[in-house]
C-alpha positions in Angstrom: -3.8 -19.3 25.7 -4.3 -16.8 23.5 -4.3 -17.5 19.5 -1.1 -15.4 19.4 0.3 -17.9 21.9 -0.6 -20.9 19.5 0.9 -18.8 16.4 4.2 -18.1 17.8 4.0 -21.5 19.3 3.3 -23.8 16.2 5.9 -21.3 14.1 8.6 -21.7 17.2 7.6 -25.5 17.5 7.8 -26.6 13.8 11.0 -24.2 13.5 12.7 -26.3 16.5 11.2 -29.6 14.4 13.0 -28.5 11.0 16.4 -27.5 12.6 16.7 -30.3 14.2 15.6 -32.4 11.3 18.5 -30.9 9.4 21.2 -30.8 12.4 20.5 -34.5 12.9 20.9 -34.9 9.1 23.8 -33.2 8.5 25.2 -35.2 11.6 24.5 -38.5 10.2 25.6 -37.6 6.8 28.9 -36.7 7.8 29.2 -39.5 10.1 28.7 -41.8 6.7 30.7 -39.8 5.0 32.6 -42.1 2.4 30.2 -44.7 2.8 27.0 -42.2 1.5 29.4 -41.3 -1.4 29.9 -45.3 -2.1 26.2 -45.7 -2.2 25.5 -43.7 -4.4 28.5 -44.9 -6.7 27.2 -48.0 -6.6 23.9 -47.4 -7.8 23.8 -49.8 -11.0 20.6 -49.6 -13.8 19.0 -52.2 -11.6 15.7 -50.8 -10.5 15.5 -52.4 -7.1 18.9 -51.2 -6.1 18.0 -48.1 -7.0 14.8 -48.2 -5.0 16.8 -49.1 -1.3 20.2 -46.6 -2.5 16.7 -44.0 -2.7 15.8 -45.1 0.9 18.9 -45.7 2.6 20.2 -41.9 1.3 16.9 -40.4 2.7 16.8 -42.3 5.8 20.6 -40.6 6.3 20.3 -37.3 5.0 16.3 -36.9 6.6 14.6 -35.3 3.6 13.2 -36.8 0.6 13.2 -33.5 -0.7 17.0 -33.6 -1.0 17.3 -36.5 -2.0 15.3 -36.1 -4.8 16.8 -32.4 -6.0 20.3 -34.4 -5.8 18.5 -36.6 -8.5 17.9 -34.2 -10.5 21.1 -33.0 -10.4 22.7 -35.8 -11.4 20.4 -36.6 -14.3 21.2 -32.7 -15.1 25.1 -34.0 -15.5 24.6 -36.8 -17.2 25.2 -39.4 -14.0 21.7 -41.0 -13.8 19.1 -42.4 -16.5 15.7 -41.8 -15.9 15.4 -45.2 -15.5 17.6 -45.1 -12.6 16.2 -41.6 -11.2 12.8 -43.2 -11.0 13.9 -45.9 -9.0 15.6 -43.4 -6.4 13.0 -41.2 -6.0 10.5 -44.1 -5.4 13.0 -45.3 -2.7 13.3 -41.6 -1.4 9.3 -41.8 -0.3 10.2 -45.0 1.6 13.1 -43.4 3.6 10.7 -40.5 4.3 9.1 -42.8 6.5 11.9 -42.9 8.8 11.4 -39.4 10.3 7.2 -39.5 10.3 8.1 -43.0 12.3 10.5 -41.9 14.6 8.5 -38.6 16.1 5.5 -40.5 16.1 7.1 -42.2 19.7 6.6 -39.9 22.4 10.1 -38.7 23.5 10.2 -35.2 24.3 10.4 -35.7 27.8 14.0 -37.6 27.2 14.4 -34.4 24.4 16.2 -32.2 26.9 18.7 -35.2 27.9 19.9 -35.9 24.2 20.1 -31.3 23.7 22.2 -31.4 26.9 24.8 -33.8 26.3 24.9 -33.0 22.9 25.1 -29.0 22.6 28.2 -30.0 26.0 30.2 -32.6 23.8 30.0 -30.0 20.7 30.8 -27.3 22.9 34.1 -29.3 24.1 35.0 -32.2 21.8 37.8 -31.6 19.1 37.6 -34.6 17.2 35.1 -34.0 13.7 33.5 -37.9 14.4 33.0 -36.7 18.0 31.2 -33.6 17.2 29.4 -35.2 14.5 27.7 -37.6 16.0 27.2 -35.3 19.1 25.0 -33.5 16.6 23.0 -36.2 15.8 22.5 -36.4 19.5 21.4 -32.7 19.7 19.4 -32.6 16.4 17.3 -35.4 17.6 16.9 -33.7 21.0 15.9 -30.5 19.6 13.2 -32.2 16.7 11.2 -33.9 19.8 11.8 -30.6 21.6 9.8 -29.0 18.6 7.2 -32.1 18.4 6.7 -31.0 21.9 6.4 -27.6 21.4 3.9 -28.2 18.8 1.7 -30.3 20.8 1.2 -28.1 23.5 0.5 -25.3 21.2 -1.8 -27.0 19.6 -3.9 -28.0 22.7 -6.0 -25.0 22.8 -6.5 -25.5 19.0 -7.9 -29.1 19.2 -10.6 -27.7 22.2 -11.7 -24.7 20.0 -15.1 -24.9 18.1 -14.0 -23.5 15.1 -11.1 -25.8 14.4 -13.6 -29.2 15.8 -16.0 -27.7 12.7 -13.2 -27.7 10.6 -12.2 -31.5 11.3 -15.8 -32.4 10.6 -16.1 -30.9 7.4 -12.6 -32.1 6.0 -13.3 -35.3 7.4 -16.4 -35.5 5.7 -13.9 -34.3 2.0 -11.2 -36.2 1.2 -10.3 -33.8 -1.5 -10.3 -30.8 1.1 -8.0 -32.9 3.2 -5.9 -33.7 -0.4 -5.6 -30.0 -0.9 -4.3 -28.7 2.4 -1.6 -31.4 2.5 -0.6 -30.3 -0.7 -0.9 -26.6 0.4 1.1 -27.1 3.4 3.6 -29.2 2.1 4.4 -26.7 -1.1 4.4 -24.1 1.3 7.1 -25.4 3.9 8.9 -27.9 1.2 8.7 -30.5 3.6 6.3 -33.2 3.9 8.0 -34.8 7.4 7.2 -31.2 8.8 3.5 -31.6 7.7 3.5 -35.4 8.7 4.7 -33.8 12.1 2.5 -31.6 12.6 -0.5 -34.1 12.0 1.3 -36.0 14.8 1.3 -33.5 17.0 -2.3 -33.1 16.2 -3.3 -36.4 16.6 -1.4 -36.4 19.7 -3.6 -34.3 21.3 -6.7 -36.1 20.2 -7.7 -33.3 17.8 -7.4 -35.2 14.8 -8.1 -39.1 13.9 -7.2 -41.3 10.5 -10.1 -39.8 8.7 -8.9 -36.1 8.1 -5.1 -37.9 8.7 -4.7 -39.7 5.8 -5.7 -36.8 2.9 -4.1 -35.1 4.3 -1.0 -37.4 4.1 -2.1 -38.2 0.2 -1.4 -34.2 0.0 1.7 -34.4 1.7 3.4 -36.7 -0.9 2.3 -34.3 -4.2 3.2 -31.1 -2.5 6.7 -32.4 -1.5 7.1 -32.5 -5.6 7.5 -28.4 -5.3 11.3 -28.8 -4.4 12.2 -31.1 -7.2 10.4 -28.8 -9.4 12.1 -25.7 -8.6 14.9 -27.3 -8.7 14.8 -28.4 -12.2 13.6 -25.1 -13.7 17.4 -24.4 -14.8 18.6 -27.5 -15.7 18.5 -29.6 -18.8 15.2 -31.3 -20.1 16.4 -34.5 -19.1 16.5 -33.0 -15.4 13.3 -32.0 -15.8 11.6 -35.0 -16.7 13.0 -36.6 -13.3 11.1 -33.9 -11.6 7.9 -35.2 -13.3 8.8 -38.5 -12.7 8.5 -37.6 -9.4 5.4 -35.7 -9.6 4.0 -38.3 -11.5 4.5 -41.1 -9.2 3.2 -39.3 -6.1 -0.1 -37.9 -7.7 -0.7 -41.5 -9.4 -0.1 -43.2 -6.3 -2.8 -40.6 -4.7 -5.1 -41.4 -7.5 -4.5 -44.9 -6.6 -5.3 -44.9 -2.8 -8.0 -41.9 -3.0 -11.3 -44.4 -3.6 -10.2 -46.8 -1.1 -9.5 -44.5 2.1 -12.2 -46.0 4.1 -10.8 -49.6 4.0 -7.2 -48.2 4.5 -8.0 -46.3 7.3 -9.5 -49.5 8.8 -6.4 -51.3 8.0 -4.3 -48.6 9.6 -6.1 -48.5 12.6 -5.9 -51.6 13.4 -1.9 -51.7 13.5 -2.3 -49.6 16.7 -4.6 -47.3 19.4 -2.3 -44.4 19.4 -3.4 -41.8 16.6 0.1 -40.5 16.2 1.5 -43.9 15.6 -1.6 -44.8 12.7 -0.4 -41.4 11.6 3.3 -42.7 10.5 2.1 -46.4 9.8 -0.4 -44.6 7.3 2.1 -43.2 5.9 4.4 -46.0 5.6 2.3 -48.4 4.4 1.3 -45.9 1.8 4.3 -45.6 0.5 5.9 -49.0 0.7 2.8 -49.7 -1.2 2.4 -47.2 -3.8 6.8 -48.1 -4.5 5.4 -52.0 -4.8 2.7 -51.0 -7.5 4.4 -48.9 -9.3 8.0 -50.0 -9.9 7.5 -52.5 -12.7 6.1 -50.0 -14.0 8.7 -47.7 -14.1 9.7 -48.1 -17.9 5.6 -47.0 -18.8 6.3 -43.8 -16.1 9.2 -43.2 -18.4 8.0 -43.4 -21.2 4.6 -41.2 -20.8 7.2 -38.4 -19.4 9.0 -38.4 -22.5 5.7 -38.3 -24.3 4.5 -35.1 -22.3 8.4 -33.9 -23.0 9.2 -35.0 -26.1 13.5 -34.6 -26.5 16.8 -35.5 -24.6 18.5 -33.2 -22.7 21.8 -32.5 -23.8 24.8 -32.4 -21.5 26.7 -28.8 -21.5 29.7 -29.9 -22.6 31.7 -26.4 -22.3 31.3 -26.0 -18.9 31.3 -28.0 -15.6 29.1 -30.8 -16.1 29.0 -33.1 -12.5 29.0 -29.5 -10.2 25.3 -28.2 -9.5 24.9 -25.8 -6.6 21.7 -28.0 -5.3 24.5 -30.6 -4.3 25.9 -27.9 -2.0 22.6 -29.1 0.5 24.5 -32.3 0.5 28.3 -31.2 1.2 29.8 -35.1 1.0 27.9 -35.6 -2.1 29.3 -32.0 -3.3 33.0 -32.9 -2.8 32.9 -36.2 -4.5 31.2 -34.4 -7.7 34.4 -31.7 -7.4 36.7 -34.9 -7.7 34.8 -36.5 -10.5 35.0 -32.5 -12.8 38.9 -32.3 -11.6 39.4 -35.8 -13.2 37.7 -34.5 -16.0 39.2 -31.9 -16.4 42.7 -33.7 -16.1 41.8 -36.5 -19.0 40.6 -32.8 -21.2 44.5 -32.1 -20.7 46.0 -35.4 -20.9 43.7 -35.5 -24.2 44.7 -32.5 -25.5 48.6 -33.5 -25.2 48.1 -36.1 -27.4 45.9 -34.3 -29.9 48.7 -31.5 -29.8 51.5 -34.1 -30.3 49.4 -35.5 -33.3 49.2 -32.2 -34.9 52.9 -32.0 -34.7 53.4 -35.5 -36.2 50.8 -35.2 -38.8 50.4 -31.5 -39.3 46.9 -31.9 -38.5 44.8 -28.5 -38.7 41.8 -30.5 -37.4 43.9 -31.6 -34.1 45.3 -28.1 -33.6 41.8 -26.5 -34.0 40.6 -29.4 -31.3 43.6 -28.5 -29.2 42.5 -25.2 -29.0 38.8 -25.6 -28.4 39.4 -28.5 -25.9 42.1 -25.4 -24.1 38.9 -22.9 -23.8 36.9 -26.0 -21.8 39.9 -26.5 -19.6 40.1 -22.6 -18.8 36.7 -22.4 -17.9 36.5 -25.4 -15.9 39.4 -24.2 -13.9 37.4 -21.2 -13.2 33.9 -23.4 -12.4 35.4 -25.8 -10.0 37.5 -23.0 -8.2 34.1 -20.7 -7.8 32.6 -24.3 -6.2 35.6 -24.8 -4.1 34.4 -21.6 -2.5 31.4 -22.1 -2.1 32.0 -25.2 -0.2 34.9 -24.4 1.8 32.1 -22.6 3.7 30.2 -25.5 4.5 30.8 -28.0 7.2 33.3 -31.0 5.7 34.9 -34.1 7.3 38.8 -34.0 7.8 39.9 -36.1 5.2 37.3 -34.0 2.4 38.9 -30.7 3.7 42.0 -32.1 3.3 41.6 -33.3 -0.2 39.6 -29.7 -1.6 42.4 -27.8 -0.3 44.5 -29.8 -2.4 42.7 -29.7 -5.5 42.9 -25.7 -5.7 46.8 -26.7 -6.3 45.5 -30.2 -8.1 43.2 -27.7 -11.2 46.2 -25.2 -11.5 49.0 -27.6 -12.3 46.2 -29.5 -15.3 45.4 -25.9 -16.2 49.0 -25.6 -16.6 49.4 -28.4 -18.6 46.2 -27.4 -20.9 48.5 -24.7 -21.5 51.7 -26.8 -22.8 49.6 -28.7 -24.9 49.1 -25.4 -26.6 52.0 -23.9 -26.9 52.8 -27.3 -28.1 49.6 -27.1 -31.0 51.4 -23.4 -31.6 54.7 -25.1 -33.1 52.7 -27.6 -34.9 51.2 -24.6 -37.0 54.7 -22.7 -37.0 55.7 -26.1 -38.7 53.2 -26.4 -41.2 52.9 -22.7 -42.4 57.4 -22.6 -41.9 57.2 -26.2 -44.3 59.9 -27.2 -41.6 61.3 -30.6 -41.4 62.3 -32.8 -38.8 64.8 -36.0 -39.6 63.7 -39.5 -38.1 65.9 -39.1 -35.5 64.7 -36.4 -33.7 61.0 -37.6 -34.5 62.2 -40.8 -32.9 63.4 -39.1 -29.7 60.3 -37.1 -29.5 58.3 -40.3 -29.5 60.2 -41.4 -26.5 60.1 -38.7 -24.4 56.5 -38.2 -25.4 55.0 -41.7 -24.1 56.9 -40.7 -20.6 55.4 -37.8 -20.7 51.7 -39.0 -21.0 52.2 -42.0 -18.9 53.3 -39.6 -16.0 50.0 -37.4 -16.3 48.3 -41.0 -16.2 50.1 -42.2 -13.1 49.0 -38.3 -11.8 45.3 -38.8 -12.7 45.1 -42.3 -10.7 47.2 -40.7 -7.6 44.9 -38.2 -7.5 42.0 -40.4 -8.1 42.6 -43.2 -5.7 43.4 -40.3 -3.2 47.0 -41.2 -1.8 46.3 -45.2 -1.9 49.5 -45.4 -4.2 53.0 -45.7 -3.9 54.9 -42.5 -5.1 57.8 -44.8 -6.5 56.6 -45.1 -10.1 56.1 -41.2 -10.7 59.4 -40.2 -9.2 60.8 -43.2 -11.2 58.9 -41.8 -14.7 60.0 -38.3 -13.5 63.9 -38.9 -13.7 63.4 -40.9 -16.5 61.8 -37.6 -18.5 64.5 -35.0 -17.1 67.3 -37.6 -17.8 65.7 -38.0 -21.4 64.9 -34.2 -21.7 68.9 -33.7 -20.8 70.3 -36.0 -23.6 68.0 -35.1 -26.4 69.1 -31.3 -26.1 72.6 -33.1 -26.5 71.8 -34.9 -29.2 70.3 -31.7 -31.0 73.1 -30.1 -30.4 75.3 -32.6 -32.3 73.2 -32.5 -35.0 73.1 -29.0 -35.4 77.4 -29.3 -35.4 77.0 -32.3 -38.1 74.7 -29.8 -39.9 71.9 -32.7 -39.9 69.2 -30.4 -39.2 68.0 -26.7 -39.8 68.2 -23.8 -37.1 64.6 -23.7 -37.3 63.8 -27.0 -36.8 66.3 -27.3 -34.1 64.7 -24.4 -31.9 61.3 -26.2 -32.6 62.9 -29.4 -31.3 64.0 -28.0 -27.8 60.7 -25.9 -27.6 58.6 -28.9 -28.3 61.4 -30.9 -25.7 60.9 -28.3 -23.4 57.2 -28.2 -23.2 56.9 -32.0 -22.7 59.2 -32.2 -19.9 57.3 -29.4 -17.7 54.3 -31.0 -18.2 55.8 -33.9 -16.7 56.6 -31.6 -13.8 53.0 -31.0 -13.5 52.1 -34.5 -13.4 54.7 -35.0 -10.7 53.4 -32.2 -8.3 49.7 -33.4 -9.2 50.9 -37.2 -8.3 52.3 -35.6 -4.9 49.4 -33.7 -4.3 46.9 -36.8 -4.8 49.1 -38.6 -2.2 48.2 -36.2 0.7 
């Protein structure tokens, strides 16, 4: 075989390895679906949780790398403490493991089995569980089909003299080995695609723990790239995850670097097969390094915020919980859409009352809040609608597609309301610079029709957030109470316009302010309806 053949080999092999890597992912992280999005709610300030939520997310989604960029992100919003983040990513180089085990087992011959009954169920089955977890199937077939691949490309490799002359000299350097793990992990942002590659190696004898396990120290620091590159545009607290990352791997390195010989007499003792030292190597490593380090967490901490000195403040004007990285991670991505519409809906439900309060009081502070608080809600509109896009493109489960499509209607009916809330803030000023009056009747009436009002955007917002779990009842009840309210006030105006109680003026602010409230309860019914899809 020529060394073109081994080229085009290796590239076609490790290409098969990384699709397959992310078609099984992508299977299995659909297949979750809900439950990944509950794990990662559930994630509490306790270190150790955080460590196995950090290994049960990678073992589902197949890449540490992700898992740690979707860190990042969510320190980058606010979500996650550093405290928290650390804990993750340590558990993230645990469920890394998973993969580097499960290729280590020689199964390519069976490969072709799971490709053919996967790609023919994805080809027929309608059903989106069905098809997921016939891509599971086929993403596992086609990773051993790459393992394969590799292996028998690298045949010729292991037999040449050059590359035996190679394996002698890095054998003989750790720190050579060190370097081209790193190299070739930073390279291909993936450290199970290096890890495979040494098993494919080591399966055909080419390779033993010596030159292994550098290059598996490597491996773990180069895989730091991703998180890297991924926190160049967010925030500094972002950015002090990435080191936090960076950190732990390259101590943990330092750690095991003086005592490779005793390691590697550990590891290869836990089994005669090469490929299988290879991934308990790499286990053990990490399981280790996670054991070490973890109490020491808080000093990790606390040395990043010495070499970054500052907090990183949360953008407040824009979209705070939506970060394209996320969009790697689609379930992950449509529950952070949820948690910026609900924010957005509380903006408006708080800018109803500030708007209200500027009537009341003739507060200038609340209208000026009511307007700046309108600007966020416009721009969020605009941020969560350019993200709807972006993941309508991507591959969903039913019930998420269902409840994205809904939310386009969801952020136009709170944007609507944003913009009540001002018009309402607009007679508050027409009011104070007029010097109109209102009697303590009317004021009264407003009051009530008012607290219906902002209860039914608050029975909207939990509709929407408990995602059709709720009985419709109590909105349509609020509803009729608001447009049989909205119906006797105007009468009641218009009596006391005939009694000459009240001014022309404050009369037409009455009915506009009247007006106003009772369409934003119309909002917070078709949002209620919406959420109940």
């Amino acid at each position: 075989m020529d060394s073109f053949s081994v080229l085009t080999g290796l590239i076609g092999g490790l290409g098969l390895f990384l699709y397959g890597m992310k078609l099984m992912g992508d299977g299995l992280e659909n297949a979750a679906g809900e439950g990944l999005k509950s794990i990662l709610e559930k994630l509490t300030s306790n270190k150790y949780i955080a460590v196995l939520v950090g290994a049960a997310v990678t073992a589902i989604i197949q890449s540490s790398s992700a898992t740690t960029v979707m860190v990042v992100s969510f320190v980058n919003a606010g979500l996650m403490s550093l405290i928290q983040a650390a804990g993750v990513i340590m558990g993230a180089n645990i469920g890394t493991t998973i993969t580097a085990q499960m290729v280590s087992f020689n199964l390519d011959a069976i490969a072709p089995i799971f490709i053919g009954v996967g790609a023919i169920v994805l080809l027929v089955a309608k059903k989106k569980k069905v098809r997921d977890i016939a891509s599971i199937a086929l993403g596992f077939g086609i990773l051993f089909l790459g393992m394969g691949t590799m292996s028998t490309a690298m045949k010729p490799v292991a037999e040449a003299s050059w590359f035996q002359q190679f394996v002698l000299v890095v054998a003989n350097n750790s720190l050579l080995g060190l370097l081209a793990g790193l190299g070739m992990t930073a390279v291909v942002q993936s450290s199970s695609a290096t890890t495979g590659i040494l098993v494919a190696l080591a399966t055909t004898g080419a390779i033993d723990m010596k030159l292994a396990f550098p290059v598996i120290l490597g491996c773990n620091i180069g895989t730091c790239v991703t998180a890297i590159l991924a926190s160049l545009g967010a925030n500094r607290t972002a950015k002090k995850a990435a080191l936090i990352h960076l950190l732990f791997n390259t101590i943990g390195a330092i750690l095991f670097f003086p005592f490779i010989g005793p390691f590697i007499s550990l590891v290869e003792k836990t089994d005669v097969n090469v490929a299988r030292q290879v991934a308990n190597a790499h286990t053990i490593f990490n399981v280790t390094v996670t054991v070490v380090l973890l109490p020491l967490s808080l000093f990790l901490v606390k040395i990043v915020n010495r070499i970054l000195p500052g907090d990183g403040e949360i953008e407040k004007e824009g979209a705070i919980y939506l970060d394209k990285q996320l969009l790697d991670t689609p379930v992950i991505a449509n529950g952070q859409v949820l948690k910026e519409t609900l924010r957005m809906a509380e903006k408006a439900k708080k800018n109803v009352i500030l708007s209200m309060k500027a009537f009341t009081e003739n507060s200038q502070e609340s209208i000026d809040k009511v307007y700046k608080n309108e600007k966020i809600i416009n721009v969020l509109e605009r941020d969560i609608t350019d993200y709807l896009v972006e993941l309508s493109q991507l591959d969903l489960p039913e019930d998420d597609i269902k409840l994205f499509s809904s939310t386009y209607h969801v952020i136009n009916d709170i944007e609507r309301i944003g913009d009540h809330a001002e018009n309402i803030a607009d007679l508050a000023m027409e009011k104070m610079n007029k010097n109109i009056h209102l009697g303590d009747e009317a004021k009264q009436e407003l009051s009530l029709i008012f607290d219906k009002t902002v209860k039914s955007i608050e029975i909207a917002i939990d509709h929407y957030k408990n995602k059709g779990q709720l009985d419709n009842k109590e909105i349509e009840i609020v509803e009729e109470e608001i447009d049989s309210l909205e119906k006797k006030l105007r009468e009641s105006n218009i009596r006391r316009l005939n009694e000459k109680a009240c001014s022309a003026d404050s009369s037409v602010i009455f009915l506009d302010i009247v007006s106003n409230l009772e369409r934003i309860g119309d909002h917070a019914n078709n949002i209620a309806n919406l959420g109940s899809k």
